[in-house]
C-alpha positions as CSV (number, residue, x, y, z in Angstrom):
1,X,-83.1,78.8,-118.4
2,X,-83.7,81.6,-116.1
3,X,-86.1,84.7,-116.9
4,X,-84.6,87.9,-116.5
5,X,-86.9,90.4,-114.5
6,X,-87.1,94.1,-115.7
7,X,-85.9,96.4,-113.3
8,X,-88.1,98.7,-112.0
9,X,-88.4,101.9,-114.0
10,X,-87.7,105.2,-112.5
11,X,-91.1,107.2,-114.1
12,X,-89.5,110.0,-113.1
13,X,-86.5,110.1,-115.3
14,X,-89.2,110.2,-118.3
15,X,-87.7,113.2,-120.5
16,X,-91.6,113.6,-121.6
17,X,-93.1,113.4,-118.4
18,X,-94.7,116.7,-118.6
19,X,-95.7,116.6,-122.4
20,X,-97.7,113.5,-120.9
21,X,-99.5,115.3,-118.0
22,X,-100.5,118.1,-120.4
23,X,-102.1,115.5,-122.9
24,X,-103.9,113.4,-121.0
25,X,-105.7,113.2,-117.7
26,X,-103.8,110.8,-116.4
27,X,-100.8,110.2,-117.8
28,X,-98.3,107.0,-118.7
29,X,-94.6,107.1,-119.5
30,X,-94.1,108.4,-123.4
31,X,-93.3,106.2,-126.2
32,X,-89.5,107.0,-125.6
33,X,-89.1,106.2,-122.5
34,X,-90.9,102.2,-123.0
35,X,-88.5,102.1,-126.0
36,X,-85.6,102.6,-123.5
37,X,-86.8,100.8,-120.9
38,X,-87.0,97.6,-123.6
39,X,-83.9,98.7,-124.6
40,X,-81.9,98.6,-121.7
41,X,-83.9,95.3,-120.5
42,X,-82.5,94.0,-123.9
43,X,-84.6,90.9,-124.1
44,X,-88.5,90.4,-125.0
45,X,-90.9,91.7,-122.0
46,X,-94.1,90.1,-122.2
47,X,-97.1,93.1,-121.2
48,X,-97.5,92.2,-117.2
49,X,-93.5,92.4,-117.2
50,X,-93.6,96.3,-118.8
51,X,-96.0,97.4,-116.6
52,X,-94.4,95.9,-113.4
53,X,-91.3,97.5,-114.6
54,X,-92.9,100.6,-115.0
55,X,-95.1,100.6,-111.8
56,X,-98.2,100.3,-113.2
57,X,-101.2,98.6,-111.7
58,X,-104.1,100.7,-111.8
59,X,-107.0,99.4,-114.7
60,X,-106.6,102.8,-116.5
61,X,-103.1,103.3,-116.6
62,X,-103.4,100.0,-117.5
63,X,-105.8,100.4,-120.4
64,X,-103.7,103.2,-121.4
65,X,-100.7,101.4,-121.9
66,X,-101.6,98.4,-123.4
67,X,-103.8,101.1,-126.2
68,X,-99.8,102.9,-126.7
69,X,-97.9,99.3,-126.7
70,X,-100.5,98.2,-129.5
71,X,-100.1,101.8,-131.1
72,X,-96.3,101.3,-131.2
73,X,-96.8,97.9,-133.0
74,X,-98.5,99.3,-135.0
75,X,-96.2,102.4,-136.1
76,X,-93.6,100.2,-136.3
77,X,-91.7,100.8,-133.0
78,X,-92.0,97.4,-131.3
79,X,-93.0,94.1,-132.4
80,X,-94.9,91.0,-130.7
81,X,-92.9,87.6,-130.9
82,X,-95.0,84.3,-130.6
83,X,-94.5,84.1,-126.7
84,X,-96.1,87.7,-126.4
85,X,-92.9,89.4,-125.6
86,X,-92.7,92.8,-127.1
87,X,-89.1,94.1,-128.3
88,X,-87.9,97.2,-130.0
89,X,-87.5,97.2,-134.0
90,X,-84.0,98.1,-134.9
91,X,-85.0,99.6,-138.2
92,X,-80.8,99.1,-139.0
93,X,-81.0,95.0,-139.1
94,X,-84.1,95.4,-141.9
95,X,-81.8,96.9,-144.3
């Protein structure tokens, strides 16, 4: 079985890019813009996978986004499967 690699996000096409760079000093893509990029990918990415896919490598931006992914777990947003892949909760199927 082949793994499918997420395609590199365009940051720039973040709709909440600037709300971002007003909050914090250095900013990561919003919450809705990872729940696209998962969405669109449309299979599980493990946490090295989402930030390759959204360019990230530096250890803060890092830090940053593994504090949102956990936040988003948290609220709901994504969940973790055993193989630490993180997909989005389609609130729909829990009904």
């Amino acid at each position: 079985m082949s793994k499918r690699k997420p395609r590199s996000a365009d940051r720039a096409r973040d709709p909440y890019q600037a709300r971002e760079a007003k909050k914090y000093e250095n900013p990561i893509p919003s919450r809705e813009f990872i729940l696209g990029l998962m969405e669109e990918h449309g299979a599980p990415l493990r946490f090295d996978d989402l930030a390759a896919a959204l360019e990230l490598s530096d250890p803060q931006q890092l830090d940053a986004l593994s504090r949102r992914v956990n936040a988003m777990s948290r609220d709901g947003q994504v969940v973790c499967n055993r193989r630490g892949g993180y997909c989005v909760v389609n609130h729909e199927d829990l009904i």
